[in-house]
C-alpha positions as CSV (number, residue, x, y, z in Angstrom):
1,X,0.0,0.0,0.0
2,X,2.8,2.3,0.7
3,X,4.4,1.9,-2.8
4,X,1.4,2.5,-4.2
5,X,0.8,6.2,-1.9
6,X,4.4,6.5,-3.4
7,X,4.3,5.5,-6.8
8,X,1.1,7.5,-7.1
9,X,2.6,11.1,-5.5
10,X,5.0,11.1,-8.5
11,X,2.4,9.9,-10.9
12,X,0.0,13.0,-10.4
13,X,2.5,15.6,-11.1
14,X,3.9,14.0,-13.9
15,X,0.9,13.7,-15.8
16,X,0.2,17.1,-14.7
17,X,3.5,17.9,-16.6
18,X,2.9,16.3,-19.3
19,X,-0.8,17.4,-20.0
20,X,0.2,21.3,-19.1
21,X,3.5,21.1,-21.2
22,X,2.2,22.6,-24.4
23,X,1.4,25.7,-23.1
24,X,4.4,26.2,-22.0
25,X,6.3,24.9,-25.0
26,X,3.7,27.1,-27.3
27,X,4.8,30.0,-25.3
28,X,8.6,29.4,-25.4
29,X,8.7,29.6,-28.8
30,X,6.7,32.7,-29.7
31,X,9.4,35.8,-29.5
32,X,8.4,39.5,-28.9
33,X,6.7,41.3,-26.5
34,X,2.8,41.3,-28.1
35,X,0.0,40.9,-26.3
36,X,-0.9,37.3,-24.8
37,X,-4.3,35.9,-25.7
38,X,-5.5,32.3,-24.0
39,X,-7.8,30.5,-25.7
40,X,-10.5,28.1,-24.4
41,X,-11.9,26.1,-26.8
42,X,-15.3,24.2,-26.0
43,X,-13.6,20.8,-26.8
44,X,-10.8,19.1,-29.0
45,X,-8.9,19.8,-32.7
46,X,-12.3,19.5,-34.5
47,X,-15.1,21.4,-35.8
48,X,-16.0,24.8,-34.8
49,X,-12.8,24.4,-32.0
50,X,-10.1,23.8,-34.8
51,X,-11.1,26.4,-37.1
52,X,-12.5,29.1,-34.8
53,X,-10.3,28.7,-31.9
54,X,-6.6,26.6,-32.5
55,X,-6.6,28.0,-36.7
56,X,-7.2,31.2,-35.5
57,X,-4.9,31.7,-32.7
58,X,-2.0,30.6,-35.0
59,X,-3.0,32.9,-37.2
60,X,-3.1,36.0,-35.2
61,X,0.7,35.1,-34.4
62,X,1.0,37.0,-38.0
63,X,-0.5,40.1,-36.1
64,X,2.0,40.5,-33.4
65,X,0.0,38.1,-31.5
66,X,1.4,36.0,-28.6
67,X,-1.3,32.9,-28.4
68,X,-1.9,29.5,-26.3
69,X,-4.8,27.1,-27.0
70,X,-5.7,25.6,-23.4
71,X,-5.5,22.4,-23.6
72,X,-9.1,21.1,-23.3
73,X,-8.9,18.0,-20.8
74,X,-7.4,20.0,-17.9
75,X,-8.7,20.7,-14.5
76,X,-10.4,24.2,-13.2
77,X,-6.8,24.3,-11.2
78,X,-5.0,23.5,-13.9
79,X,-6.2,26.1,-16.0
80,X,-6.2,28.5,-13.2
81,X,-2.1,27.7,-12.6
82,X,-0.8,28.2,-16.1
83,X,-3.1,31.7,-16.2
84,X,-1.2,32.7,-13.2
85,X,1.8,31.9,-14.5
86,X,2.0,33.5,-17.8
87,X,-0.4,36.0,-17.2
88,X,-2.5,36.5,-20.2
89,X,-3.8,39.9,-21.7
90,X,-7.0,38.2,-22.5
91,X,-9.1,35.2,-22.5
92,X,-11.0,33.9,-25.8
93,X,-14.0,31.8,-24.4
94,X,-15.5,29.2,-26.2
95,X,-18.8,29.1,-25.5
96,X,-20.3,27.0,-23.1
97,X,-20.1,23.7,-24.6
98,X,-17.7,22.9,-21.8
99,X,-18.1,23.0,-18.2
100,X,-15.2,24.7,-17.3
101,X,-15.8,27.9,-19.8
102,X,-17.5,30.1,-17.6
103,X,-16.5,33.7,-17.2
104,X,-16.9,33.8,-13.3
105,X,-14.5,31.0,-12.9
106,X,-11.7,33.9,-14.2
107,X,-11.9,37.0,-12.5
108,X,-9.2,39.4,-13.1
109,X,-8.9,39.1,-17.2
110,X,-11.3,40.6,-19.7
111,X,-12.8,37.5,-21.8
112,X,-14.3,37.5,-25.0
113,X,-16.9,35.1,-25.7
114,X,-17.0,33.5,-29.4
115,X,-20.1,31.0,-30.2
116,X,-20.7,30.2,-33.5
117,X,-24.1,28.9,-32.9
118,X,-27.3,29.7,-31.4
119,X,-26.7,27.7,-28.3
120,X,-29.2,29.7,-26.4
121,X,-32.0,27.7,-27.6
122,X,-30.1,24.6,-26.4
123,X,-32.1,23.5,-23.5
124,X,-28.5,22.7,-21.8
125,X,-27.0,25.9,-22.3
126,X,-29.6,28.5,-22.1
127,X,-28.8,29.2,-18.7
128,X,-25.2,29.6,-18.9
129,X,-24.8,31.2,-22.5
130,X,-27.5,34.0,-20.6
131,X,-25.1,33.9,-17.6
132,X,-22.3,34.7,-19.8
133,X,-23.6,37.9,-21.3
134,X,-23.3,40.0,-18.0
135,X,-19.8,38.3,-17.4
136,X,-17.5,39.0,-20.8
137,X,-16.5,41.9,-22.3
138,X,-17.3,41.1,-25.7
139,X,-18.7,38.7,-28.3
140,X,-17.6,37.2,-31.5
141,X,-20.7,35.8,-33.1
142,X,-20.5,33.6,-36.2
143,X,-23.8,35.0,-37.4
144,X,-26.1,38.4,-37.1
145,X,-28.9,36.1,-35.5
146,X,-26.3,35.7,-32.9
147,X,-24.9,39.3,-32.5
148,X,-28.2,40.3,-32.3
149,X,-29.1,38.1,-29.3
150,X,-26.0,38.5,-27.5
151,X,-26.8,42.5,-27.7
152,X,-30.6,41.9,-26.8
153,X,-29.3,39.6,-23.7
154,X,-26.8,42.3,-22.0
155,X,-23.6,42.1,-23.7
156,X,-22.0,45.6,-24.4
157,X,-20.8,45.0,-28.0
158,X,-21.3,42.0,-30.7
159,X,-19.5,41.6,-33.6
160,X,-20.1,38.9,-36.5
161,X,-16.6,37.2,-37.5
162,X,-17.9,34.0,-40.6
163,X,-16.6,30.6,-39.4
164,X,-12.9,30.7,-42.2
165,X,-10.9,27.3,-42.9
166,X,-7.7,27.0,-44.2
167,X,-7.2,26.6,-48.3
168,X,-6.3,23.1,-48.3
169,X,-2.7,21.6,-50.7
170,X,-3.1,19.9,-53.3
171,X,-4.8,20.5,-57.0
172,X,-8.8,19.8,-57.3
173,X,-10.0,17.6,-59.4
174,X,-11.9,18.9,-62.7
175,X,-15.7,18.9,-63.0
176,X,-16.0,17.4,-66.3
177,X,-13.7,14.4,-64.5
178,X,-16.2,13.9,-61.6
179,X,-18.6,11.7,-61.6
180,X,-22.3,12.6,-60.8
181,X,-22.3,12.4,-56.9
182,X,-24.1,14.8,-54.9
183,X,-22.8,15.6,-51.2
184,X,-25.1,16.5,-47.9
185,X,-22.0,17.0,-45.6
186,X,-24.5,17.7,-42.6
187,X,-23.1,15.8,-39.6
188,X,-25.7,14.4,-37.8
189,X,-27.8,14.5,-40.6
190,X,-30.6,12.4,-38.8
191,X,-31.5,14.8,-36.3
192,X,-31.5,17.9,-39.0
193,X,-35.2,16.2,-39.9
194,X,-36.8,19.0,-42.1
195,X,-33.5,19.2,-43.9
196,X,-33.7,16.0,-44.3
197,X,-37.2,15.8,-45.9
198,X,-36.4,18.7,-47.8
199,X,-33.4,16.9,-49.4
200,X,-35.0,13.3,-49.6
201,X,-38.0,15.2,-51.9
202,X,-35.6,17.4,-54.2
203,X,-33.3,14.0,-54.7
204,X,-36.1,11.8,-55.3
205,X,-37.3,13.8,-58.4
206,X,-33.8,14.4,-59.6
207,X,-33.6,10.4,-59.4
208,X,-36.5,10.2,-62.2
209,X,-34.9,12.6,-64.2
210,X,-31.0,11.1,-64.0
211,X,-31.6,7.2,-62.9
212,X,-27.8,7.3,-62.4
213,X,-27.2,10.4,-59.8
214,X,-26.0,9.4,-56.5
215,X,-26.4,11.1,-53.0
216,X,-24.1,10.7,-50.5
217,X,-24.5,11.8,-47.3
218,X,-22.0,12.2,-44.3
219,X,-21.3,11.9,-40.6
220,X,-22.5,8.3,-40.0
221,X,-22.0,6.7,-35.8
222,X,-22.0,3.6,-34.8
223,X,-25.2,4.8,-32.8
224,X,-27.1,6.1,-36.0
225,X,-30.1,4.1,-37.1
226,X,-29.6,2.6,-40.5
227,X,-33.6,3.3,-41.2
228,X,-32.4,6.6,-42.1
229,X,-30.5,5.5,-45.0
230,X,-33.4,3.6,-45.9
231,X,-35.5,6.3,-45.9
232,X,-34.0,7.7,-49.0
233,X,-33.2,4.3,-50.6
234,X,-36.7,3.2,-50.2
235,X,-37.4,7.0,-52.2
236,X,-35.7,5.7,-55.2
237,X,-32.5,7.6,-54.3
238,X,-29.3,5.6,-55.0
239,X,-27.7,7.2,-51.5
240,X,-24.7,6.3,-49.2
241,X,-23.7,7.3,-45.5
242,X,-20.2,8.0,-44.5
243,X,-19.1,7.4,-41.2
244,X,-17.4,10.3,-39.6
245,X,-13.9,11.2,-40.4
246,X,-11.2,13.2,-39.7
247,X,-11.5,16.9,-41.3
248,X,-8.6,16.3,-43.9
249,X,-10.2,12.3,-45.3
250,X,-13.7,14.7,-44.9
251,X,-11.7,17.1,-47.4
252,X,-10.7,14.7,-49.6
253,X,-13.9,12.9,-50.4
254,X,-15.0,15.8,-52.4
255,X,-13.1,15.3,-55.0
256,X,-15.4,13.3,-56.9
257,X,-18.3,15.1,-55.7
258,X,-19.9,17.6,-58.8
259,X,-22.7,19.7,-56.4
260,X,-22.8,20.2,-52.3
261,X,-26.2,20.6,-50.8
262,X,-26.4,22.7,-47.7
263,X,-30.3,23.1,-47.0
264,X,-31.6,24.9,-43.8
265,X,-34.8,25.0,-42.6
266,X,-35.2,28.1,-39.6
267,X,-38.0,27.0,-38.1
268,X,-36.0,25.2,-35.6
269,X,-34.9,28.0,-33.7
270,X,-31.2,26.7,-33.1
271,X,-31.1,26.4,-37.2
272,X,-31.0,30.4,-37.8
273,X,-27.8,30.5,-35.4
274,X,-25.9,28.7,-38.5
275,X,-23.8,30.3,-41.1
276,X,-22.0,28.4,-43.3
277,X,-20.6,25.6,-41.6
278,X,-20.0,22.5,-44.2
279,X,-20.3,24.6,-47.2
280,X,-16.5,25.8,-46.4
281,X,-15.7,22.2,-47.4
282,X,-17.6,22.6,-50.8
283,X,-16.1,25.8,-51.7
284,X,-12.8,24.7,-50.9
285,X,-12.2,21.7,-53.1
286,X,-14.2,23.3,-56.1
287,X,-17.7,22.0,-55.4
288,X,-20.0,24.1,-56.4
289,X,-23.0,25.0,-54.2
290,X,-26.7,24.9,-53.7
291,X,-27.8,26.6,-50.6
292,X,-31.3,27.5,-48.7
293,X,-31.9,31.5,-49.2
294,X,-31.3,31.9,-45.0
295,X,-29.0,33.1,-42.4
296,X,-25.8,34.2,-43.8
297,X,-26.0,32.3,-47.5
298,X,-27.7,35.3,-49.0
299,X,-25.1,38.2,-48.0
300,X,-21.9,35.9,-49.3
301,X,-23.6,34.0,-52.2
302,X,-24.8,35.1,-55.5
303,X,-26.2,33.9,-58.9
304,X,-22.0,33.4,-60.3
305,X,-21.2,31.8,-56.9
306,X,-24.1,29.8,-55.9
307,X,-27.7,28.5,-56.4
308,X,-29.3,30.0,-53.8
309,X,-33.4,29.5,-53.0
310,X,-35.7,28.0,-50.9
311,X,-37.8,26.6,-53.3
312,X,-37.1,22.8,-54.1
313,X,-38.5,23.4,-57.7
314,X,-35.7,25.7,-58.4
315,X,-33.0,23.0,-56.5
316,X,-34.3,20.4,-58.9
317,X,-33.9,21.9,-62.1
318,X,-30.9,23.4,-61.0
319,X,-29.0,19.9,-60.1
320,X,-30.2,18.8,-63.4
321,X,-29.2,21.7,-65.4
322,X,-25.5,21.6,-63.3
323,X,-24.9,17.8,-63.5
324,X,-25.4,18.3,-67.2
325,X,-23.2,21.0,-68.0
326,X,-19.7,20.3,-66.7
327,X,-18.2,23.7,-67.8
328,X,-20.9,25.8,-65.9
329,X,-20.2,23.7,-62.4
330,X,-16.4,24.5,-63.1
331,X,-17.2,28.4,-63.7
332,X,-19.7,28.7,-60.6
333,X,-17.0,26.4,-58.3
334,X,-14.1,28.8,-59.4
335,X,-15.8,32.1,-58.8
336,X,-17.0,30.7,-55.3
337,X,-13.4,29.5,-54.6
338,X,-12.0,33.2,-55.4
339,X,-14.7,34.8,-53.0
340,X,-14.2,32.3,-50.7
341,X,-10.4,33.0,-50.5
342,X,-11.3,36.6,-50.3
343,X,-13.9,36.6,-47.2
344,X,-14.0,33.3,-45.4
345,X,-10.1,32.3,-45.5
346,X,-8.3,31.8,-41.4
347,X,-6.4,34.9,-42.6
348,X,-9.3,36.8,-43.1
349,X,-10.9,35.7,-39.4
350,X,-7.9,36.3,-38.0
351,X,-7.6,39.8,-39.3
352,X,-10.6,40.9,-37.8
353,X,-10.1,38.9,-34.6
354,X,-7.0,41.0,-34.0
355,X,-8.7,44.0,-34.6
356,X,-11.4,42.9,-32.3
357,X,-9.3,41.5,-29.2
358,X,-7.0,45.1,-29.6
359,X,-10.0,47.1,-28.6
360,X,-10.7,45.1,-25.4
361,X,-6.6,45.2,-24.0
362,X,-6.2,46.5,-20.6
């Protein structure tokens, strides 16, 4: 038993080591005196967390940014000894996706809150996304629906920063050499139900005008039900489900793919919190893009960089009139691609991050 007391008192604070030693290794490698931001992402490298939080932060290293990405597995006195030992400037929050991110947990440093989606009408997090407003200096909203909440709940300023992504290496593959595969890259795509019906119609009649069109559908766990599948096999769509995979095998799968579907249906309140989410993956390996007419589609997209409409009549001629015509899917994917570059790159979010975080230094 004594061994084991022993054995386990230089356990713990080697692990501790070991799980606090990036922030310190981040840190000894950034020169210059700029100002220190900590970052608190709402959970690992993925989703929302890699591009909004870790891409960013690297990014804003090009500002004259010092940055450190907390970590997400650590302890509330974890967290609380590396802030007190390197003594940030200012705290990017997460959200409230994880327990720990919650502004009264840090007094002393002025946080800014980034959420991306409308997690107020979570049931979960309604309470401590609300809590948050009176507590943070600032938010960085992914979308004007949540700006304008964040203002309407108490917080002093709000400003809209689009979800970017990195331009991924590597040349795309020609339109006229892809096969004619269309892509819902929803994850979870079960529990997006409208969407789903709305997609499962529109598909269904393409089906009868091109037997040979193929839907393939994304973000498939072991806990899924395979009915859903069925439900669009059973509608005469030729349809696959991918299982869930890591961002750059997620990348690479559109290669083959000639048009990305990204419908959204706002009548689920949490759905008008979205921006652009899985359409980043479209636009960034040429695919070009058919989109609902809500939330942020309409002030990026336009008739030479989209099909943009709510109306499944227009989505059906349109997949037919695209998978037929090769040359006008390469056009509409390029021009997308060169906006894209322009307004939804990690560059661009970090350049107005930086201005952003500056106006809220001590």
């Amino acid at each position: 038993m004594a061994i084991s007391h022993a054995l386990d008192a230089v356990a713990r604070p080697a692990v501790r080591l070991i799980r606090e030693a990036p922030v310190r290794g981040a840190l000894t490698f950034q020169r210059g005196a700029g100002p220190l931001a900590v970052f608190l992402p709402a959970y690992g490298p993925e989703g929302a967390a890699l591009l909004r939080i870790h891409a960013v932060a690297r990014a804003l290293r090009s500002f004259g940014w010092r940055t450190v990405v907390m970590p997400w597995r650590l302890t509330l006195a974890q967290r609380r000894r590396i802030l007190a030992g390197v003594r940030p400037d200012i705290l990017v929050m997460q959200g409230a996706r994880h327990a720990l991110n919650r502004p009264g947990l840090y007094p002393g440093w002025p946080i800014v809150y980034d959420m991306d989606d409308a997690d107020f009408h979570l049931p979960h997090l309604a309470e401590p996304v609300s809590a948050a407003m009176s507590g943070v200096a600032g938010v960085i909203a992914g979308s004007a629906y949540v700006a304008d909440w964040c203002r309407a709940a108490g917080v002093a300023r709000a400003d809209v920063v689009w979800t970017g992504t990195a331009i991924s290496p590597g040349p795309r593959v020609a339109q006229a050499d892809r096969p004619g595969i269309v892509a819902w890259a929803q994850s979870a795509p079960a529990s997006y139900m409208a969407e789903a019906s709305f997609v499962r119609e529109v598909m269904a009649r393409l089906s009868r005008r091109r037997p040979g069109v193929r839907l393939r559908l994304y973000g498939r766990t072991d806990r899924d039900d395979p009915a859903f599948l069925e439900g669009f096999r059973t509608a005469g769509i030729k349809a696959e489900w991918r299982k869930k995979a890591r961002y750059r095998d997620y990348l690479a799968s559109f290669d083959d793919v000639a048009v990305g579907l990204a419908p959204l249906c706002p009548a689920a309140p949490f759905v008008r919190g979205k921006s652009f989410g899985k359409v980043l993956g479209y636009m960034d390996r040429h695919v070009p893009v058919m989109a609902s007419d809500v939330c942020e589609h309409g002030a990026f997209f336009d008739e030479k960089t989209g099909v943009i409409s709510n109306d499944p009549d227009v989505w059906v001629n349109a997949l037919d009139r695209l998978l037929g015509d090769a040359a006008a899917r390469q056009t509409m994917a390029e021009a997308a691609f060169a906006r894209f570059r322009q307004r939804l790159s990690i560059g661009e979010a970090a350049r107005r991050v930086d201005g952003i975080l500056r106006r809220y230094l001590p």
